[in-house]
N, CA, C and O of each residue as an XYZ file, in Angstrom:
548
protein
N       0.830     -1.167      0.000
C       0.000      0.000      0.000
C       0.886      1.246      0.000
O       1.802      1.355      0.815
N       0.661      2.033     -0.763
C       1.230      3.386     -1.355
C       0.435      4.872      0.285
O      -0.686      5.157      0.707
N       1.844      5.317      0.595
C       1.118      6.319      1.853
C       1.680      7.608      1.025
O       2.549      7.918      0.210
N       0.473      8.214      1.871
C       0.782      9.871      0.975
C       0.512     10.674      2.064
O      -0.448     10.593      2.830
N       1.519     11.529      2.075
C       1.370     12.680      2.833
C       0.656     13.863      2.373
O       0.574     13.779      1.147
N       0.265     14.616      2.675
C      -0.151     16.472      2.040
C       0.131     17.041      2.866
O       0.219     16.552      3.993
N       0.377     18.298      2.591
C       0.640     19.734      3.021
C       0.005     20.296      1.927
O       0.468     20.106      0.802
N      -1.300     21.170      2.153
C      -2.164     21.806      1.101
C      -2.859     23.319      2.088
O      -2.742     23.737      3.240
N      -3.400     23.634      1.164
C      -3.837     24.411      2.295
C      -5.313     24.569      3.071
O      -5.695     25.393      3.902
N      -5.727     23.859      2.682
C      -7.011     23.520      3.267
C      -7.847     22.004      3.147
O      -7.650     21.212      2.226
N      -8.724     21.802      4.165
C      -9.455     20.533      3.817
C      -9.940     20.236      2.584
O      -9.868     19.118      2.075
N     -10.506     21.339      2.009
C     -11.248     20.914      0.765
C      -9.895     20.555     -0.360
O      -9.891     19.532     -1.045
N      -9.160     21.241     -0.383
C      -8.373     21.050     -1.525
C      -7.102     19.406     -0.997
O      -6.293     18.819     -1.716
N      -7.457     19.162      0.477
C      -6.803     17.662      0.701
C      -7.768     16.764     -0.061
O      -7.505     15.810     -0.793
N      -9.294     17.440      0.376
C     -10.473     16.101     -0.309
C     -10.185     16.236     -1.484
O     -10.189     15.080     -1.905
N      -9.939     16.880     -2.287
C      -9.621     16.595     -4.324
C      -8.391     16.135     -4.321
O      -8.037     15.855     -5.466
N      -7.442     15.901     -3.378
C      -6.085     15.771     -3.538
C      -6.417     14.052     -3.230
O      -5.732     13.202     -3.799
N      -7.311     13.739     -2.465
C      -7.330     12.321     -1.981
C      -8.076     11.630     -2.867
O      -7.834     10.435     -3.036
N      -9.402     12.454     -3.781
C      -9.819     12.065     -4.861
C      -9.100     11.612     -5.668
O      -8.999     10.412     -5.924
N      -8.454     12.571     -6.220
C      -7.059     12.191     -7.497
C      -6.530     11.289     -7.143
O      -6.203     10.647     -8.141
N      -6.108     10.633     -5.945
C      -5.275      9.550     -5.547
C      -5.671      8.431     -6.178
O      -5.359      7.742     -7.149
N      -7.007      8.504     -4.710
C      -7.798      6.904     -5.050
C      -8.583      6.346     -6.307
O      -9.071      5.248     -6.576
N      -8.482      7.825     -7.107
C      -9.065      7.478     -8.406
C      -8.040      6.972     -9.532
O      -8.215      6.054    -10.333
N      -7.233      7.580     -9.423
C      -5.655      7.166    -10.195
C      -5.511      5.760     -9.890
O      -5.716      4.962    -10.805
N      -5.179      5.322     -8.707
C      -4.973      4.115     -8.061
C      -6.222      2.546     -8.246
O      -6.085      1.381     -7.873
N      -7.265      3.187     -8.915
C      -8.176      2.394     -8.879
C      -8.296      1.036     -8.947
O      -9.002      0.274     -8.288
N      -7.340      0.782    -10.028
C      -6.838     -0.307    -10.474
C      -5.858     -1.273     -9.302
O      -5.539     -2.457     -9.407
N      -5.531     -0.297     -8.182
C      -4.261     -1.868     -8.050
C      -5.060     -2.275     -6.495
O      -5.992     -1.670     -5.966
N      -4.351     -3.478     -6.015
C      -5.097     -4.166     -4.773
C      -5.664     -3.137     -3.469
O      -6.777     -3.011     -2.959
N      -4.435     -2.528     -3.222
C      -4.648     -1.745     -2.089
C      -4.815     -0.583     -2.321
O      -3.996     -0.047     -3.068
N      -6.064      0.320     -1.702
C      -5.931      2.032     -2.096
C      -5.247      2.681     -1.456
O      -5.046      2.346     -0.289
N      -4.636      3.856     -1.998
C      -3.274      4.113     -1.027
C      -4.324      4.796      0.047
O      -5.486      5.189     -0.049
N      -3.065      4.734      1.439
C      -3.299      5.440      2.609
C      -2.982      7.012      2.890
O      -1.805      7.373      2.916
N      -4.236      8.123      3.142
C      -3.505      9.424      2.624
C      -3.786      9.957      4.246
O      -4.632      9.748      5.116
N      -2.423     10.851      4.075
C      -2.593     11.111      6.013
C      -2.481     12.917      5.824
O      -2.052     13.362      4.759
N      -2.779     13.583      6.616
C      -2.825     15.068      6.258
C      -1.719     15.596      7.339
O      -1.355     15.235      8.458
N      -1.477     16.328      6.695
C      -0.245     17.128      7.318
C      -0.555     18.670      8.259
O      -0.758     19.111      9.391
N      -0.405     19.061      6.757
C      -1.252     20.042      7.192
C      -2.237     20.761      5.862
O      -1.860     20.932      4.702
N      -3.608     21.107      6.463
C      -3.986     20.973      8.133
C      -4.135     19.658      8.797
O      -4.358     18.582      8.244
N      -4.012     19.845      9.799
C      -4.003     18.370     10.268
C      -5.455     18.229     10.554
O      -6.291     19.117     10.718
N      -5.561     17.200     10.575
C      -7.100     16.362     10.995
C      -7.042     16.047     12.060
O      -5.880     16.051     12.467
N      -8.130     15.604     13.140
C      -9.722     16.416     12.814
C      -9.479     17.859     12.812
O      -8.719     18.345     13.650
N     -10.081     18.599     11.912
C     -10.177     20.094     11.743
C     -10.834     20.297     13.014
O     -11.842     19.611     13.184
N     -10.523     21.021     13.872
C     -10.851     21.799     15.409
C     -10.915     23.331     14.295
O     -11.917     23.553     13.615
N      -9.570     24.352     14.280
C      -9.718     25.246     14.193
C      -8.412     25.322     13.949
O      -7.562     26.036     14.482
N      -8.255     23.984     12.517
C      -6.897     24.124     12.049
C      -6.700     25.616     11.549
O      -7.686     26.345     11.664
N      -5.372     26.239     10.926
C      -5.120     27.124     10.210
C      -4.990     26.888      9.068
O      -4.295     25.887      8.895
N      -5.406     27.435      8.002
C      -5.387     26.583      6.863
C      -4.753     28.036      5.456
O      -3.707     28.650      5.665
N      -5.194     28.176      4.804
C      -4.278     28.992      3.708
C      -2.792     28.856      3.366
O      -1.922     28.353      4.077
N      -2.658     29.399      2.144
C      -1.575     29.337      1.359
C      -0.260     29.787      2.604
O       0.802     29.203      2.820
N      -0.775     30.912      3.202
C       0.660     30.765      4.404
C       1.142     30.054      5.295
O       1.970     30.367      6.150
N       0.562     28.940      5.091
C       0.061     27.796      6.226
C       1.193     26.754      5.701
O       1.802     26.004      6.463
N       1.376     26.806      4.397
C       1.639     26.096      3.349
C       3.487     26.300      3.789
O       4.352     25.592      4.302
N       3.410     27.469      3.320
C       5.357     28.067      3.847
C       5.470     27.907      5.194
O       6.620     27.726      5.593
N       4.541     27.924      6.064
C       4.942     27.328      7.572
C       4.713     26.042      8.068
O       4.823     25.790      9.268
N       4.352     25.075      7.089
C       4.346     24.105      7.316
C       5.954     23.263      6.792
O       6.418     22.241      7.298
N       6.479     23.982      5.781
C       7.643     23.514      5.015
C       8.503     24.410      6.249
O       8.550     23.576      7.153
N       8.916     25.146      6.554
C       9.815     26.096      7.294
C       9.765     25.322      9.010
O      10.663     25.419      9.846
N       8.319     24.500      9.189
C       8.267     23.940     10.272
C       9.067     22.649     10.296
O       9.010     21.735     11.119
N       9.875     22.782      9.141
C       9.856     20.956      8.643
C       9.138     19.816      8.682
O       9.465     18.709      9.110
N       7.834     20.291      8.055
C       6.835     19.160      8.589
C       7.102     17.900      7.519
O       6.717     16.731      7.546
N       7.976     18.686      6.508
C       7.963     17.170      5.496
C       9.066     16.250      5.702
O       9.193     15.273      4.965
N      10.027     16.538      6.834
C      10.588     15.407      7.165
C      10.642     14.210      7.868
O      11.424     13.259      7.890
N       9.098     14.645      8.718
C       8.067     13.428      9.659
C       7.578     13.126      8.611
O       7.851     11.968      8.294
N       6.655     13.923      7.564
C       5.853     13.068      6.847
C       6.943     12.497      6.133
O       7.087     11.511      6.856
N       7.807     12.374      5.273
C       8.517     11.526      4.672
C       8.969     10.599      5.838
O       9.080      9.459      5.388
N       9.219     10.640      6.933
C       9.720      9.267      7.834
C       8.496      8.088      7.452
O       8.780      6.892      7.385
N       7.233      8.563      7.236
C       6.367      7.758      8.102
C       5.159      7.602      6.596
O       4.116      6.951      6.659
N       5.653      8.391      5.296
C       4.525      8.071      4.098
C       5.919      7.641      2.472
O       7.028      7.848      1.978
N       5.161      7.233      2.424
C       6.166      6.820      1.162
C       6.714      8.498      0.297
O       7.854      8.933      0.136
N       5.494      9.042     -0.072
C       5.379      9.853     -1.013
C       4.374     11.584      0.008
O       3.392     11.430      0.734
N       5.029     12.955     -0.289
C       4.851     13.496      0.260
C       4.258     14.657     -1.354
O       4.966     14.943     -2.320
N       2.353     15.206     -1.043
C       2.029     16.054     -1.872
C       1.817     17.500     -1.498
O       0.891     17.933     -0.812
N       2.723     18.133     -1.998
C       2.599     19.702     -1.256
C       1.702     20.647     -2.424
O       1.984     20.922     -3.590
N       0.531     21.001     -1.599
C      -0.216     21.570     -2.382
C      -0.102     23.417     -2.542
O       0.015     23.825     -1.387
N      -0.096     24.285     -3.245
C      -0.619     25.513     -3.021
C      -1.384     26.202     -4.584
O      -1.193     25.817     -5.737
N      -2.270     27.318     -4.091
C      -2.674     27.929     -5.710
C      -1.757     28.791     -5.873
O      -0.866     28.990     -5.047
N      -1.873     29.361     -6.901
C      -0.930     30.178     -7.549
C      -2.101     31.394     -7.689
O      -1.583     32.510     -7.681
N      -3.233     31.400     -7.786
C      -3.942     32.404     -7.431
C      -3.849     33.700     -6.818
O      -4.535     34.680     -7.112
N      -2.794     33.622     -5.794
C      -2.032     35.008     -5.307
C      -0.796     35.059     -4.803
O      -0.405     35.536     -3.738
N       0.058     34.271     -6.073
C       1.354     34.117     -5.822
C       2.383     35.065     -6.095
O       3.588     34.935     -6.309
N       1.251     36.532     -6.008
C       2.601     38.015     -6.024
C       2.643     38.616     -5.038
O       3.371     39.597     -4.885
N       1.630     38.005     -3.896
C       1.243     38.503     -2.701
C       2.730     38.443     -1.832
O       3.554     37.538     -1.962
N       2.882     39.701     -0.857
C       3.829     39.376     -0.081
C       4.454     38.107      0.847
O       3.735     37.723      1.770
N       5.267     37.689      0.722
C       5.174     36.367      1.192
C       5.571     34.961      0.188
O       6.359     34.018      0.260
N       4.475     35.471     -0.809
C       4.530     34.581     -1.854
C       5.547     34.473     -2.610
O       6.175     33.454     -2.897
N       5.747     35.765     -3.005
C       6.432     36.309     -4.042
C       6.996     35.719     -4.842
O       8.116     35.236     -4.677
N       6.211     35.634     -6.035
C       6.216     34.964     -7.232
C       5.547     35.722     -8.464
O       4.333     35.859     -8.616
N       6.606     36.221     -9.371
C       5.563     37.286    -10.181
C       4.786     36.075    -11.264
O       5.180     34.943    -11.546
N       3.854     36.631    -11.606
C       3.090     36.372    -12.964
C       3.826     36.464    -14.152
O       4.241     35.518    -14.822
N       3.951     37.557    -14.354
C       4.958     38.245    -15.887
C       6.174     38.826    -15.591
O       6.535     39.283    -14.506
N       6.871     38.768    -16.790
C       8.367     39.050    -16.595
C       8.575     39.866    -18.075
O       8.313     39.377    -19.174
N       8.969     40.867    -17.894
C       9.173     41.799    -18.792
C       7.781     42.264    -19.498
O       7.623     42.351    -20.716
N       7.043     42.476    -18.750
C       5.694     42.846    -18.967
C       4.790     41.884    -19.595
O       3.596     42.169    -19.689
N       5.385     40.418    -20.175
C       4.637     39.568    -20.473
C       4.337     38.585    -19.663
O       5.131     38.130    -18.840
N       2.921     38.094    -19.868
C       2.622     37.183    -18.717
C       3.315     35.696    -18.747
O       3.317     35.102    -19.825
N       3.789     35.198    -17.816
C       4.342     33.872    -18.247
C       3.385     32.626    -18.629
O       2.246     32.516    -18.173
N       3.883     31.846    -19.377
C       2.967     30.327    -19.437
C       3.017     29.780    -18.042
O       3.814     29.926    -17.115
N       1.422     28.807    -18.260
C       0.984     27.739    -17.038
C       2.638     27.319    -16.502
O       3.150     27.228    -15.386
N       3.053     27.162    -17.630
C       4.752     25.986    -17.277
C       5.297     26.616    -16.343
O       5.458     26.297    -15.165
N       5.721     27.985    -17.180
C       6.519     28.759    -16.662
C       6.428     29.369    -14.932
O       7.358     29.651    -14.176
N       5.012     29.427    -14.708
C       4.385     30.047    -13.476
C       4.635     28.995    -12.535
O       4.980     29.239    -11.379
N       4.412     27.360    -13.163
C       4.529     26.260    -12.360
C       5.931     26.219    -11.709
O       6.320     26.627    -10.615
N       6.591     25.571    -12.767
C       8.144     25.906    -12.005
C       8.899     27.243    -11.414
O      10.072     27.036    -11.103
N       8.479     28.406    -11.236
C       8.696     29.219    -10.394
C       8.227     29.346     -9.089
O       8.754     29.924     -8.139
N       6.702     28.466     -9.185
C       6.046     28.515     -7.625
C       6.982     27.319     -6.930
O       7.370     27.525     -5.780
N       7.363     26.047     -7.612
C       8.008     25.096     -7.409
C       9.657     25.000     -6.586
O      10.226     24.384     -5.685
N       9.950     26.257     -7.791
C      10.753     27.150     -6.718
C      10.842     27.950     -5.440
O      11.691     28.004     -4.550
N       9.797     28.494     -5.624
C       9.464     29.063     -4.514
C       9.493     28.433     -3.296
O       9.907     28.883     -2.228
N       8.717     26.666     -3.693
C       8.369     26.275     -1.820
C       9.685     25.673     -2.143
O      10.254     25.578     -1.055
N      10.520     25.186     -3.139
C      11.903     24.628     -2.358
C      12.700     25.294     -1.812
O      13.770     24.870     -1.377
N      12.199     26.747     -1.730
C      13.211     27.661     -0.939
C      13.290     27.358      0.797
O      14.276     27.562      1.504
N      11.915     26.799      1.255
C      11.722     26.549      1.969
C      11.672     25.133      2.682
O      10.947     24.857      3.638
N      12.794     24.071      1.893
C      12.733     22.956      2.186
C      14.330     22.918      2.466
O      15.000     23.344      1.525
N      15.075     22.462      3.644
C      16.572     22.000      3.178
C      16.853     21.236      1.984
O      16.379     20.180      1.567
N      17.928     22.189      1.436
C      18.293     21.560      0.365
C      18.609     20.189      0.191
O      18.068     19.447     -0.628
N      19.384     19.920      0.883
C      19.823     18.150      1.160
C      19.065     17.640      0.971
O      18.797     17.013     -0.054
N      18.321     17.793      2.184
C      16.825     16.926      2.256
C      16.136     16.594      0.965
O      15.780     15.491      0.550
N      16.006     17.965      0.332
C      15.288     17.354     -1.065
C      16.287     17.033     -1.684
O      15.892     16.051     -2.313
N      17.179     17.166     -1.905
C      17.946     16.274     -3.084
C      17.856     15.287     -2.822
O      17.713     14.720     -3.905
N      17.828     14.446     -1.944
C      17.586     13.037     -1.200
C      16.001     12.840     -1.025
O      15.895     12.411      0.124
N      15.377     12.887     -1.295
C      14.222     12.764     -1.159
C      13.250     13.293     -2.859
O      12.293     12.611     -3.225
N      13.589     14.205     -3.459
C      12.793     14.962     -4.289
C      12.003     13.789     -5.477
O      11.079     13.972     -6.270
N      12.647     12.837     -5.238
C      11.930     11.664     -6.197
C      10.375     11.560     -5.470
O       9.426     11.471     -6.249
N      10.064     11.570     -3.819
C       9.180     11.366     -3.239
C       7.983     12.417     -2.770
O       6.949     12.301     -2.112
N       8.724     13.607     -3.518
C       7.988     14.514     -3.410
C       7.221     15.069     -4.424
O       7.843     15.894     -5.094
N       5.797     14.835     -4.829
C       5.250     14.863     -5.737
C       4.492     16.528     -6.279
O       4.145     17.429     -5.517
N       4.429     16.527     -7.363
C       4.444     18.266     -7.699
C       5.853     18.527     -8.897
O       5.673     19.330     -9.813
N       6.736     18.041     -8.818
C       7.532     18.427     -9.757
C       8.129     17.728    -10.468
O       9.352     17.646    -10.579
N       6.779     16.773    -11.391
C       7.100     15.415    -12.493
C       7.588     14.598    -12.228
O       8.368     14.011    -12.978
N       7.323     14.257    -11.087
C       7.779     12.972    -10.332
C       6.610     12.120    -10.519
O       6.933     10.974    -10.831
N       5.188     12.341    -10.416
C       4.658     11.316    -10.379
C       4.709     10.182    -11.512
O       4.213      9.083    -11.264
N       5.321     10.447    -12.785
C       5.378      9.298    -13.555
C       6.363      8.421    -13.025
O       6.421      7.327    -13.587
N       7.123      8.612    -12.120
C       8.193      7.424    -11.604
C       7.483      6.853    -10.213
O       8.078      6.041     -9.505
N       6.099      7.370     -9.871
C       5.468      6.496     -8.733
C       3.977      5.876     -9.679
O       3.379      4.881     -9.267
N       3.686      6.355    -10.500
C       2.300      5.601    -11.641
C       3.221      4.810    -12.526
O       2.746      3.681    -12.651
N       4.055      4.908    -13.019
C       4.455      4.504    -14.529
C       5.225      3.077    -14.025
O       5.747      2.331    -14.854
């Protein structure tokens, strides 16, 4: 059985994240096991948003979840990724960038906030940056 961690920023967007899983997975014996990070479960009066997201990586929360899940999914939107904090522009030289382009800059962004080591040793298990064809394929 395949374990998955998240770090997302809210419940609802863990429930589509756990959708995509078990629906992907449909096919094999066991459905994977998905454990939440953050926010953590049961929701009391978790904190949840995109800043939740950089303090959950800065907390090192993905080096428990990698002890203890095979595969770790760090979620965020890009929806207000010029916001302070975020800081991630849209366009660059007054043109707006492609989906691609926006992707791997936010991608950048949260590895700013991961030890480097760590992910180099790990970044196969961390899903978000075209890794998942080496855990489906």
């Amino acid at each position: 059985m395949l374990k998955f961690g998240v770090i997302a920023e809210g419940p609802t967007d863990q429930t589509v994240i756990e959708n995509i899983l078990l629906g992907y997975f449909e096919d094999r014996e066991d459905e994977p096991d998905i454990r939440y990070i953050q926010p953590p479960r049961p929701l009391t009066e978790a904190p949840a948003g995109w800043g939740h997201v950089f303090k959950s990586l800065e907390r090192k929360d993905y080096e428990g979840a990698l002890q203890y899940n095979d595969y770790l999914v760090i979620h965020i939107d890009t929806d207000v990724q010029e916001e302070p904090g975020f800081d991630v522009p849209r366009r660059d030289g007054g043109k707006e960038l492609s989906v691609s382009d926006r992707v791997d800059r936010v991608i950048a962004r949260l590895k700013q906030n991961i030890d480097a080591v760590f992910y180099q040793a790990n970044a196969h298990r961390i899903l978000g940056h075209g890794s998942m064809t080496g855990v489906c394929g």
